[in-house]
NUGU-996512 format. One record per residue (C-alpha): residue in one letter; x, y, z. Coordinates in steps of 0.5 Angstrom, whole numbers, padded with zeros to 4 digits, always signed. Layout:
residues N
AXYZ ...
END
This chain:
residues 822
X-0031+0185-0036 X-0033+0180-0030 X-0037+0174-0032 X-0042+0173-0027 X-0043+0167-0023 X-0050+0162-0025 X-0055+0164-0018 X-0057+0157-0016 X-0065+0156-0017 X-0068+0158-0010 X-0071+0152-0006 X-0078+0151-0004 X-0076+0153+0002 X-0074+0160+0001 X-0076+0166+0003 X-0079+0171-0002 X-0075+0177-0003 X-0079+0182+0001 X-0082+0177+0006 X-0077+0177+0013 X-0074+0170+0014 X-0077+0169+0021 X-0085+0171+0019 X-0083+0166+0012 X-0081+0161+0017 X-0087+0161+0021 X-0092+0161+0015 X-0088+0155+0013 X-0090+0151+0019 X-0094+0145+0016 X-0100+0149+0018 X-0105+0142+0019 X-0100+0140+0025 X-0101+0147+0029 X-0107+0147+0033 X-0113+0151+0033 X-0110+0156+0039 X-0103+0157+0036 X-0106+0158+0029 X-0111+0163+0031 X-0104+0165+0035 X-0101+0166+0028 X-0106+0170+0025 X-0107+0174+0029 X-0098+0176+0030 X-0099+0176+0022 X-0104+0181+0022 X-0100+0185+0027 X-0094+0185+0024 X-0098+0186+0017 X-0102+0193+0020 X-0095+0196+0023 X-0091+0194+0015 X-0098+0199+0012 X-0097+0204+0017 X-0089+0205+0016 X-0091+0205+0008 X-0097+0209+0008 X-0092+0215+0012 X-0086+0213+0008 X-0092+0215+0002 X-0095+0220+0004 X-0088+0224+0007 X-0086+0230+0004 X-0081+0230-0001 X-0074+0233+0002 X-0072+0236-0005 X-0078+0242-0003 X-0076+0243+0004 X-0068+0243+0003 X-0069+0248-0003 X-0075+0250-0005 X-0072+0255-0010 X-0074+0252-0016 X-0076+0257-0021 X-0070+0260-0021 X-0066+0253-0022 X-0071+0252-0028 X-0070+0258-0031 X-0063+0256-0031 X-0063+0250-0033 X-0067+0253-0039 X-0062+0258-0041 X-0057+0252-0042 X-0061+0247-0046 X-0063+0242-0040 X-0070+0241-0042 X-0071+0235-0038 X-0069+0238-0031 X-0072+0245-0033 X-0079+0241-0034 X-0079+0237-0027 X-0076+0244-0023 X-0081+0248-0027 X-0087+0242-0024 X-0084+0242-0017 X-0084+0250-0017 X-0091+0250-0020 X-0094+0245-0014 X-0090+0246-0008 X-0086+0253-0009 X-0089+0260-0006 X-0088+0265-0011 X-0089+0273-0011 X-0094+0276-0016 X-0088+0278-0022 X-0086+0271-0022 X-0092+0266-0022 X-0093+0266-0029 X-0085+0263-0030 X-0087+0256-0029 X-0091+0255-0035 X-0087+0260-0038 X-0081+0255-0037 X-0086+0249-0039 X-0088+0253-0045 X-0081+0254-0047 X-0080+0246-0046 X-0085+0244-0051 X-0082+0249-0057 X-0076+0247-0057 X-0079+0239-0057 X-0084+0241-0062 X-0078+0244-0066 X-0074+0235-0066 X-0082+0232-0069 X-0085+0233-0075 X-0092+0234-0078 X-0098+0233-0073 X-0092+0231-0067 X-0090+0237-0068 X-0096+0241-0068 X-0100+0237-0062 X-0093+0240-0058 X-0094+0246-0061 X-0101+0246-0059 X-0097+0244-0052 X-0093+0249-0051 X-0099+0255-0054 X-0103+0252-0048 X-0097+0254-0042 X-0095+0261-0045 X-0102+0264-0046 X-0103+0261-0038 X-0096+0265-0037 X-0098+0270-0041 X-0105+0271-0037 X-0101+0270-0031 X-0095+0275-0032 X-0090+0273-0036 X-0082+0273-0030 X-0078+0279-0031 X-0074+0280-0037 X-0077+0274-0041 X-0083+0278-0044 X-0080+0279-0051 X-0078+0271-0051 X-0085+0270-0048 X-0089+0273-0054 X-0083+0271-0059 X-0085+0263-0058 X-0093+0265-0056 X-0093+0267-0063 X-0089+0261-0065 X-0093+0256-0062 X-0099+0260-0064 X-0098+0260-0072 X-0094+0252-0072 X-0100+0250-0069 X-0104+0253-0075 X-0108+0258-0070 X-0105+0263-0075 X-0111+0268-0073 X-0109+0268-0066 X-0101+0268-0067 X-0102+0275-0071 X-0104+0281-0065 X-0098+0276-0061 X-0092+0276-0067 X-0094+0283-0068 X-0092+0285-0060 X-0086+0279-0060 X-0083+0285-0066 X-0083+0291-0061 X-0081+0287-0055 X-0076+0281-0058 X-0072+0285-0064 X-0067+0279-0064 X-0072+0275-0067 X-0074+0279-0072 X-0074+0275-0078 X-0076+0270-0074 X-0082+0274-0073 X-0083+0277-0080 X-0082+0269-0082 X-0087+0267-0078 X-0092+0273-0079 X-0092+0272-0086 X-0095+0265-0085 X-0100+0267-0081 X-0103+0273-0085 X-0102+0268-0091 X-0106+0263-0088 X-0111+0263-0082 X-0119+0264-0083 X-0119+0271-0086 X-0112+0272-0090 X-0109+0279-0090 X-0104+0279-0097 X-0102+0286-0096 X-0099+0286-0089 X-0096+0278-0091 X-0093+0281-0097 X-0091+0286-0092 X-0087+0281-0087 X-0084+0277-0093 X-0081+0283-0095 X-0078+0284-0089 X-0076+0277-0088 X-0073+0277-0095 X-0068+0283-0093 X-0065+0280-0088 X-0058+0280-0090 X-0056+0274-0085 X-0061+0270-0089 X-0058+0264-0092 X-0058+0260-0098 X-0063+0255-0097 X-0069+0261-0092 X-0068+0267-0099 X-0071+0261-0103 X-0076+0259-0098 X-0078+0266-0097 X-0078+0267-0104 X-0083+0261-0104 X-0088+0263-0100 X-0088+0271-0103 X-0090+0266-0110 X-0095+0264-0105 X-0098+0271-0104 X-0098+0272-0111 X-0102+0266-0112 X-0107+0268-0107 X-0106+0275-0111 X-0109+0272-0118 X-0102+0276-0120 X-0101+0270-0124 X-0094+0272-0129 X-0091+0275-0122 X-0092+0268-0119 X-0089+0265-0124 X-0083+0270-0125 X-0082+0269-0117 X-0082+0260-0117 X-0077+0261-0124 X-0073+0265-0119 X-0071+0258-0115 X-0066+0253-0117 X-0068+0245-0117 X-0061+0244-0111 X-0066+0248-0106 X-0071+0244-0102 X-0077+0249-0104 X-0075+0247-0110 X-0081+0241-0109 X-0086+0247-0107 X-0085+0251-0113 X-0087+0245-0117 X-0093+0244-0113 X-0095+0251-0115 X-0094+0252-0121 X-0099+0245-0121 X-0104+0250-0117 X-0103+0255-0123 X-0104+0251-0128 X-0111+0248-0123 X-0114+0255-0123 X-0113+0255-0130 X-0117+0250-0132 X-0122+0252-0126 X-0123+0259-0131 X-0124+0255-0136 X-0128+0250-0134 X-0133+0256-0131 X-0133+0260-0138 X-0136+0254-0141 X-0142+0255-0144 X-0149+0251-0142 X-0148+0247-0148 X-0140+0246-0149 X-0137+0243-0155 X-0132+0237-0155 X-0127+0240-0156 X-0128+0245-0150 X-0129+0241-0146 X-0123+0237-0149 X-0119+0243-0148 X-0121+0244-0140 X-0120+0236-0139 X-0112+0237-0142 X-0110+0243-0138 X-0113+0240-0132 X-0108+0233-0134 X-0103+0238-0135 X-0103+0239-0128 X-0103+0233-0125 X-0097+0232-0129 X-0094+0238-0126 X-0095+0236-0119 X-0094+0229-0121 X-0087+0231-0121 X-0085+0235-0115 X-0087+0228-0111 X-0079+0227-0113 X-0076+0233-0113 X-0072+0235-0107 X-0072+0235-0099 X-0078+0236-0098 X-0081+0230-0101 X-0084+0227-0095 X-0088+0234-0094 X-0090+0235-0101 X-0092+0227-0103 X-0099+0228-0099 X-0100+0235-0102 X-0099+0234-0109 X-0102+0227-0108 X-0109+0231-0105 X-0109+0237-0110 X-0108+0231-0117 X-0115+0228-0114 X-0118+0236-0114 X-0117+0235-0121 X-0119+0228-0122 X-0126+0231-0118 X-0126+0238-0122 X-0126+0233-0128 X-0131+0229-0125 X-0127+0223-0126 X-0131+0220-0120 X-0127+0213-0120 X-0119+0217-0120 X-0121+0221-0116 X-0124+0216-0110 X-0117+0213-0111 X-0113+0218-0111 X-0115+0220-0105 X-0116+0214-0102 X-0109+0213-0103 X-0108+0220-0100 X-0112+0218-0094 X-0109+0211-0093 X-0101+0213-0093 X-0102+0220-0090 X-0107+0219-0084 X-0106+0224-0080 X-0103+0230-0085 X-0108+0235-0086 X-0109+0232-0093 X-0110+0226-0092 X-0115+0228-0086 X-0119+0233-0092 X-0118+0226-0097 X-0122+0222-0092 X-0128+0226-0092 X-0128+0227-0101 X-0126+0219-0100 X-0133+0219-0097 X-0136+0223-0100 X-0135+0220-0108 X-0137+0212-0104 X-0143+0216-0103 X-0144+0220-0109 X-0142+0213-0112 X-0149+0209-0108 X-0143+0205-0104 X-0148+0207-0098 X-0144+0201-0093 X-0137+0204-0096 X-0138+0211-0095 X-0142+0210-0088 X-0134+0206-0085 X-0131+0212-0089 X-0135+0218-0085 X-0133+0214-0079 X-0126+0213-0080 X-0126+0221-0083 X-0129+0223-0076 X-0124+0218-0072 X-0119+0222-0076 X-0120+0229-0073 X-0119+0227-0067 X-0121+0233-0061 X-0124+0238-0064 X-0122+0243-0059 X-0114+0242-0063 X-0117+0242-0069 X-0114+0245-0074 X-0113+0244-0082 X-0113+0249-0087 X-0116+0244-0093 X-0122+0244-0089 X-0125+0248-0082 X-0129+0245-0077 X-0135+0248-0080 X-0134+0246-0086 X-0133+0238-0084 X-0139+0239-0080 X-0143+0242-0086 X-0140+0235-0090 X-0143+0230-0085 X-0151+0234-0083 X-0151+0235-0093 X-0149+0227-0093 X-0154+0226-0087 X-0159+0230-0090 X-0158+0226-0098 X-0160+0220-0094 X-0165+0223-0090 X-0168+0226-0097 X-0167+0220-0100 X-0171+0215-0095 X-0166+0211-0094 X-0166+0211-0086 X-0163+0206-0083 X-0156+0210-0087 X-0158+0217-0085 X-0159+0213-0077 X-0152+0210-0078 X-0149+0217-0080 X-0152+0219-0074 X-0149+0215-0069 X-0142+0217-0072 X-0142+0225-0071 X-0139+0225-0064 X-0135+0228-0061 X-0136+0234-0068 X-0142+0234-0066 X-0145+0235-0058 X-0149+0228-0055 X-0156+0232-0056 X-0154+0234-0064 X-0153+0227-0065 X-0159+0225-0061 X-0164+0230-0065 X-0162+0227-0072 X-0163+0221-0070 X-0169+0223-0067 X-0170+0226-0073 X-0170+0220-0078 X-0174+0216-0075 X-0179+0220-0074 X-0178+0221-0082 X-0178+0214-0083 X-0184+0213-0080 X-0188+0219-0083 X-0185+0215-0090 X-0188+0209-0087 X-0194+0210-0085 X-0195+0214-0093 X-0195+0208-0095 X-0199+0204-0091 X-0205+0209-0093 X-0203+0207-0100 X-0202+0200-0099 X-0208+0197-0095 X-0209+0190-0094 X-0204+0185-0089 X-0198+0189-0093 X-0201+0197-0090 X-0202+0194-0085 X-0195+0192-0083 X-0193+0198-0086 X-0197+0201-0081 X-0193+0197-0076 X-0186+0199-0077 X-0188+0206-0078 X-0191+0205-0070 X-0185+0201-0068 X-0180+0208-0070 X-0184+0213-0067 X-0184+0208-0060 X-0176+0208-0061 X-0176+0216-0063 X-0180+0217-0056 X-0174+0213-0053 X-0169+0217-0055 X-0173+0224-0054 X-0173+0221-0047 X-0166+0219-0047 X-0164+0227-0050 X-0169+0229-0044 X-0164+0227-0039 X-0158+0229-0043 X-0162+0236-0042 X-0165+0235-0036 X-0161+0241-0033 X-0163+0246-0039 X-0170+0249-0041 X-0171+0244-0046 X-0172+0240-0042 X-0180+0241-0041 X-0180+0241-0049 X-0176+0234-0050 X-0181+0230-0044 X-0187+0233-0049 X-0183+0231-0055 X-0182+0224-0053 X-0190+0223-0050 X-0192+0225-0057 X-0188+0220-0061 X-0189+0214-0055 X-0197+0216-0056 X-0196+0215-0063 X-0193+0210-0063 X-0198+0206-0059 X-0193+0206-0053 X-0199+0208-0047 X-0196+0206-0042 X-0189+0210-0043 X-0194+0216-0046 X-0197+0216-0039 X-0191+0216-0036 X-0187+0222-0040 X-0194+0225-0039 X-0194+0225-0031 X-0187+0227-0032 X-0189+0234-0037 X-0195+0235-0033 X-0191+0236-0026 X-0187+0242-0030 X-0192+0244-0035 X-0197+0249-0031 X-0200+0253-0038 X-0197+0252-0044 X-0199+0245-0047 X-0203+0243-0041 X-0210+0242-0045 X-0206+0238-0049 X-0203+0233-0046 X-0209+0233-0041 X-0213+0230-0048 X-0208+0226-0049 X-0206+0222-0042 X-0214+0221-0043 X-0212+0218-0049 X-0207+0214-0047 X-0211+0212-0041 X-0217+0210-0045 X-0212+0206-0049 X-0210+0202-0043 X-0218+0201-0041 X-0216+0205-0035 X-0223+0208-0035 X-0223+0213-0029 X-0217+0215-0030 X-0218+0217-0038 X-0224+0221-0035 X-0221+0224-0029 X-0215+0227-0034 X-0221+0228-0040 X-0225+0232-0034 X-0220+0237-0032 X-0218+0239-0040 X-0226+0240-0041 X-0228+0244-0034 X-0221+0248-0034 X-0220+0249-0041 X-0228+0250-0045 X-0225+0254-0050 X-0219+0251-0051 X-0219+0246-0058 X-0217+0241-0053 X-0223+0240-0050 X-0228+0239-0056 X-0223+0232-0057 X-0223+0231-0050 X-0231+0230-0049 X-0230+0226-0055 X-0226+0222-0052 X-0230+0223-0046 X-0236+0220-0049 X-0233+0213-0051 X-0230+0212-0044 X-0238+0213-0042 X-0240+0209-0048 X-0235+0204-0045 X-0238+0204-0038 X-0245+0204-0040 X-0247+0210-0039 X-0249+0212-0046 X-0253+0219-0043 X-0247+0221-0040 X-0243+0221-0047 X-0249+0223-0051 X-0249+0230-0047 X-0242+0231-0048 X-0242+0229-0057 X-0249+0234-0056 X-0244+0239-0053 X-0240+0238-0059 X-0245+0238-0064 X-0250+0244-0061 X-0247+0249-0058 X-0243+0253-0064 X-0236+0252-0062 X-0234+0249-0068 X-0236+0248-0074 X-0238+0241-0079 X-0230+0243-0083 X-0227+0240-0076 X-0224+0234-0074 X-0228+0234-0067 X-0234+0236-0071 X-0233+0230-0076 X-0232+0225-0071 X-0238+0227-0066 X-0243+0226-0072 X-0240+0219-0073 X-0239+0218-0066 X-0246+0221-0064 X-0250+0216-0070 X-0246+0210-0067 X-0249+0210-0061 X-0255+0211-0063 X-0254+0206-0068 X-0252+0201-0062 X-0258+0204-0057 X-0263+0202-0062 X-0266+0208-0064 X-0265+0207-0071 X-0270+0213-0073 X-0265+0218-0070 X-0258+0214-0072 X-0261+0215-0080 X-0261+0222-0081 X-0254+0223-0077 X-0250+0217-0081 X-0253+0220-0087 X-0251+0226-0086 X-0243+0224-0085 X-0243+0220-0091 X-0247+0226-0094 X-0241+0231-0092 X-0235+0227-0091 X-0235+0221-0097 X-0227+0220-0096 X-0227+0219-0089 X-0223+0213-0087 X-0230+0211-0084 X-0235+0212-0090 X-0236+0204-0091 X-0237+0202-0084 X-0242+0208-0083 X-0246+0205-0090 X-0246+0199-0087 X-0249+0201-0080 X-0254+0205-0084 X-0256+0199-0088 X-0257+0196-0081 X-0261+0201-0079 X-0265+0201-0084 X-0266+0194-0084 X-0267+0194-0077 X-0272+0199-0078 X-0277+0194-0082 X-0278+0190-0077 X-0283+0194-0074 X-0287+0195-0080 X-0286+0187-0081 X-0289+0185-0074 X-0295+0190-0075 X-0296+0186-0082 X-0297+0179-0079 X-0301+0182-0073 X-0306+0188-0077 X-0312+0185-0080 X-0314+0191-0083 X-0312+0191-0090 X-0311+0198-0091 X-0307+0198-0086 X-0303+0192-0088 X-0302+0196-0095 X-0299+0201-0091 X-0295+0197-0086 X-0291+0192-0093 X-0291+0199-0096 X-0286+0201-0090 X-0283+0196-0090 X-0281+0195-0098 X-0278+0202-0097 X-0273+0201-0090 X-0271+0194-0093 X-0270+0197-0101 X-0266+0203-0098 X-0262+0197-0094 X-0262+0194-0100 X-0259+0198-0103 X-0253+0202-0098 X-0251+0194-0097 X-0250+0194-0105 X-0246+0199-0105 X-0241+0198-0098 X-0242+0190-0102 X-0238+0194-0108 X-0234+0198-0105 X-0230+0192-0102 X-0231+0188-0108 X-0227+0192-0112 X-0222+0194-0106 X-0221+0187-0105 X-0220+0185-0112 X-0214+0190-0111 X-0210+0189-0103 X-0213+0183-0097 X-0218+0187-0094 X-0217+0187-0086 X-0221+0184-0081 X-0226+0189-0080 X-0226+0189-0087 X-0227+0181-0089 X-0233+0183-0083 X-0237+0188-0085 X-0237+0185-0093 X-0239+0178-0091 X-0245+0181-0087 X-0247+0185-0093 X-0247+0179-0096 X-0251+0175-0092 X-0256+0181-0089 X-0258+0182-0097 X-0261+0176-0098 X-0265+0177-0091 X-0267+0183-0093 X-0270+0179-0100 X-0272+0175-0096 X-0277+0179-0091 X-0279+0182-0098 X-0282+0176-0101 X-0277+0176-0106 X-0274+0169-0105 X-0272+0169-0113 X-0267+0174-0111 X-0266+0173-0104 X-0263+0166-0108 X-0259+0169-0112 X-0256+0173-0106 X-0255+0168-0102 X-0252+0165-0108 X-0247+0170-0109 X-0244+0168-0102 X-0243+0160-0104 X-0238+0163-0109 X-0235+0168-0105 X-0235+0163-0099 X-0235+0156-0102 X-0229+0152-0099 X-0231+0156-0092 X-0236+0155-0086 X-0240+0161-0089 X-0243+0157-0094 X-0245+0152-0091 X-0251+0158-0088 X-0252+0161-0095 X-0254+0154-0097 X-0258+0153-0091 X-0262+0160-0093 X-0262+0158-0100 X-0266+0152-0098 X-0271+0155-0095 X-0272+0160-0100 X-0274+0154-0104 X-0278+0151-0099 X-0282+0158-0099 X-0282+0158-0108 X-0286+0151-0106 X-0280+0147-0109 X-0278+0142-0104 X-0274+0138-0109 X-0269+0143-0110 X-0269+0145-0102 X-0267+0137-0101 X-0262+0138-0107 X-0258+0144-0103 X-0259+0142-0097 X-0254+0135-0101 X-0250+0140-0103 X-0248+0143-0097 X-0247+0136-0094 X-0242+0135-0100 X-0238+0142-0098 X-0238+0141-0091 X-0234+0134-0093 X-0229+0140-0097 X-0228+0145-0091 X-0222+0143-0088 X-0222+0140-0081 X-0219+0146-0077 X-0223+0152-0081 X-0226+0157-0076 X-0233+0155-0076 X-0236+0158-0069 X-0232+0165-0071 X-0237+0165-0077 X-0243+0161-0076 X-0246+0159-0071 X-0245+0152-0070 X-0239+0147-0070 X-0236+0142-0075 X-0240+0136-0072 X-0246+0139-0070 X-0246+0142-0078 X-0246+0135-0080 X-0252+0133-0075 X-0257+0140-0077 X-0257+0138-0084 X-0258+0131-0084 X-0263+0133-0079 X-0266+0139-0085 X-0264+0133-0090 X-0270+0129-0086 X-0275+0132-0086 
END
């Protein structure tokens, strides 16, 4: 054989292949010694020259091929290269006629049929799944041609590979009605036929026994059949005794087949299966309380079918299709015998050596499922990926270990266990794992779905934790219903074309409104409202006015609050509405406006003292009264709500503002007291008085209490904290006005041991001091007032002095020495 020569190295200055030497010397003209004209010349004779190369390249591209208008007989031609085993040029003959041959009615479908026929015998060179996806390949091009018109003459060859195809791309229902037409129309392939339809009625979704016994039988009288395809028919006759429950006939059928055949290794295995539901009966026929023994003996049966199918991974030809398959069945014995940690390896070997085999798909989804079951929650989450990764299409899906639904079955019970469970986050995980099983808007819905239970499960226990930890609590329930209201949003547009639409929008403002996101409430609301003309409409009418009042978009809130009223008035809606419409009037001033609306409420009869909107009128109604000053119609109100709802969430702050408007009361009894000089008239006056004070007294006592022993348990919260130094405070004044210093004293005392590194007690010292001064006690009032002197020299420099009295650190210091002086 001729050597060849070394090539010199190309020069710097060598044309590029491809680039003609004369542009290729122009363009290496040094280009700064070329003048602006002649490079702008240059350019521009470039460009040309560049524009015509495109064009002729663009014609040459787009130029017809000669090969379809020389002969544009393609079929027949693909046909033939068919019928002598050239399958490459049959398959490219067959395109070519697809794409660019006119063919006649009887003969369209011959194309596909040609590819189809291709892919069979293709698939006939694999193995395992290969084999199967071309299968899948070919089942696609004959049905085509088959619903086109198989050509003239190839009907019988059509049917006979449709059906094949069909059932070794394991859609034994399918092929079934095909196989059996195949027998009529190709009787050459006859036990090719009765082959292939005893699989398909053995197997598939619904096994017909009968007529698979039927076809074997006709398979195994073939006198053409060899060695090697008697066993294996005899093989599969076992299988349908198996499926039968004809145990001993099984058994004689696989003792029939010797160990130098390849289905020897099949044999093995079930006979292992055998032994299998053996120990399957007698595990069930053991009693609610079993003996050591009994369960001994189950344990035993099941070892010795392992031990059986450990066996056949050895044995024969067949090995490599028998490994997967026996190592899937030793790990259903391990979990029939709930040996968790055996059967997790076993099928996480299975998984691991054979991915893409029909058991090692089914393993991956026990091998999940026992992570799961062993609380191995981040195992098993990577493992329902990876198992989920392994289907693959679902549309090619096929698996006679485990079916579409029963995988989608095993992910919605492992999503469900983590939902029950209230572990969220991995119920979320799981979620985001389903696709393509599971359509977007399924995957998007348990999402959904979990957050809305997690922040249910929140929000329990943010009503049994209160304090700073409730309070958070409450938080995070909030922030996952803003994020399910996202992914309603999200699941909206995924459906924006369907019915659900409208329902999904609503879904989402809900969760957004719950979750405290009123700026996106009102937009999901807008968004309903354009579509929503009856149903809902009073709804989310309230609750755009809720989420408006929430943004302090007062006119807005009642503009919406307002059309629920005037448009819906006998709509529940509309009794929450003019609640809420009463705290946007109360919010712009107009109390008669919002006392209208709480009467209407109260008054009219619609509803009743049981309901909700009842309730919170009445509280609403004696707030604003409370707030107007007009205590003698708050008392009754407030009493009676703490009276009727005493586990109400507002039963403190209403005792509070019950005491407060007692107290308030007394004040015009006390003026009178100073200003009446009739003495019968001042009995009567400092007897009113003695009761609003002692009535204050004692709602102050019991709201103290209340939150003394709550405080004892949790952190109480802001308004909390308030009320309960108010009701310190407001106990002495209260002493205090009734002239009862020594126990206006111990009061205010109360205060200086509630408050004492706080800015609080430097007031309750400044009370206490001038309660002596009215016991004629100056040398004690002086002695407080020293000690309070002490205390403000302890509060820490930064506390928050204006927030809780009424004067800084330093001007504190300046009135007591200023009360010190006198």
């Amino acid at each position: 054989m001729e050597s060849k020569k070394p090539q010199a190295e190309p020069s710097a200055d060598a044309a590029p292949r491809g680039l003609p030497a004369r542009l290729w010397a122009r363009a290496a003209v040094p280009w700064m010694k070329v003048s602006r004209r002649a490079r702008i010349a240059i350019l521009a004779g470039t460009f040309t020259i560049l524009a015509n190369l495109g064009l002729v390249l663009a014609w040459l591209h787009f130029k017809p091929s000669s090969e379809p208008a020389a002969n544009p007989k393609y079929l027949a031609r693909a046909m033939a290269a068919l019928d002598r085993g050239a399958f490459a040029e049959a398959k490219r003959l067959a395109t070519l006629a697809r794409d660019h041959e006119t063919l006649a009615a009887d003969q369209a479908g011959g194309p596909d049929y040609v590819l189809g026929a291709v892919a069979t015998m293709e698939a006939d060179t694999l193995w395992e799944e290969d084999q199967r996806r071309y299968d899948l390949l070919a089942a696609r091009y004959l049905s085509e041609s088959q619903q086109r018109g198989f050509p003239p003459d190839r009907e019988g060859s059509g049917l006979f590979l449709l059906g094949k195809s069909l059932c070794l791309s394991r859609q034994y229902d399918a092929s079934r009605e095909v196989l059996e037409k195949a027998l009529k129309q190709d009787p050459e392939e006859a036990s090719e036929i009765h082959r292939l339809a005893a699989q398909a009625y053995l197997s598939g979704a619904h096994p017909d026994l009968k007529r698979a016994m039927a076809h074997n039988d006709a398979y195994l009288a073939d006198k053409q059949l060899d060695r090697r395809q008697r066993f294996e028919g005899l093989l599969v006759k076992g299988e349908i005794l198996f499926k039968q429950g004809s145990k001993d006939d099984c058994l004689k059928v696989l003792a029939g087949i010797p160990p130098d055949v390849p289905s020897f290794a099949d044999a093995i295995v079930l006979r292992g299966q055998l032994l299998m539901q053996a120990a399957e009966k007698m595990k069930a026929a053991l009693p609610a309380a079993p003996s050591a023994a009994a369960r001994h003996a189950v344990q035993q049966k099941y070892q010795e079918a392992i031990s059986t199918l450990r066996q056949a991974q050895n044995r024969g030809s067949s090995a490599e299709r028998i490994i997967p398959q026996s190592m899937y069945l030793i790990g259903e014995c391990f979990l029939a015998m709930e040996d968790w940690r055996a059967a997790l390896d076993q099928f996480h070997r299975t998984r691991q050596g054979y991915p893409e085999s029909i058991e090692g798909v089914a393993a991956a989804f026990h091998e999940a499922d026992l992570l799961r079951k062993l609380d191995d929650d981040d195992e098993a989450l990577a493992a329902y990926r990876r198992a989920v990764a392994g289907v693959g299409d679902p549309a090619e899906y096929r698996n006679p270990l485990l079916s579409l639904d029963g995988i989608r079955q095993r992910l919605l019970e492992a999503y469900q266990f983590y939902v029950k469970a209230g572990r969220f986050e991995k119920a979320l995980t799981l979620s985001g794992s389903l696709y393509p099983l599971f359509p977007h808007e399924r995957e998007v819905e348990l999402a959904v779905e979990a957050r809305q239970g997690w922040a249910a499960s929140l929000n329990d226990a943010a009503d049994k934790t209160r304090g700073a930890e409730g309070r958070e609590l409450a938080k995070q329930a909030r922030a996952q219903l803003r994020l399910a209201g996202a992914a309603y949003a999200h699941l909206a547009d995924l459906q924006m074309a369907t019915r659900a639409y409208p329902e999904d929008v609503w879904n989402s403002s809900e969760c957004l409104l719950a979750g405290h996101d009123f700026r996106g409430a009102v937009r999901m609301l807008d968004e309903y409202l354009r579509y929503e003309l009856r149903h809902r409409r009073p709804r989310a009418l309230l609750n755009m006015g809720e989420a408006q009042l929430a943004l302090q978009n007062i006119d807005k809130a009642l503009e919406a609050l307002q059309e629920c009223i005037t448009s819906y008035p006998s709509d529940p809606s509309s009794y929450r509405a003019r609640l809420l419409a009463a705290k946007a009037h109360v919010e712009r001033g107009e109390t008669k406006e919002a006392e209208t609306l709480l009467r209407k409420n109260l008054e009219e009869g619609y509803i009743n003292p049981k309901s909700l909107e009842w309730r919170d009128s009445l509280y609403e109604m004696g707030c604003l009264l409370q707030a107007e000053g007009r205590d003698e119609e708050a008392i009754p109100r407030l009493e009676e709500f703490a009276e009727r709802y005493p586990d109400s969430p507002e039963m403190i702050e209403a005792h509070y503002l019950i005491a407060e408007a007692y107290r308030r009361s007394a004040r015009v009894p006390r003026e009178r007291l100073e200003t009446d000089t009739i003495e019968t008239s001042r009995i009567a006056h400092n007897k009113q008085m003695q009761r609003l004070l002692s009535s204050a007294i004692a709602q102050y006592d019991q709201v103290q209490d209340l939150l003394t022993r709550r405080e004892e348990q949790q952190e109480l919260d802001p308004l909390e904290r308030a009320i309960l130094r108010n009701c310190y405070f407001a106990r002495g004044a209260a002493y205090y006005d009734m002239g009862r210093y020594d126990d206006a004293i111990r009061a205010y005392s109360a205060v200086t041991n509630h408050y004492q590194h706080q800015p609080e007690v430097l007031e309750a010292l400044m009370q206490i001091a001038a309660c002596y001064r009215r016991l004629g006690k100056p040398d004690e009032a002086r002695g407080t007032l020293e000690q309070a002197k002490v205390m403000w020299a302890r509060i820490r420099p930064d506390a928050p002095f204006t927030e809780t009295t009424n004067y800084t650190r330093d001007e504190w210091k300046r009135v007591l020495n200023w009360y010190a002086s006198l």
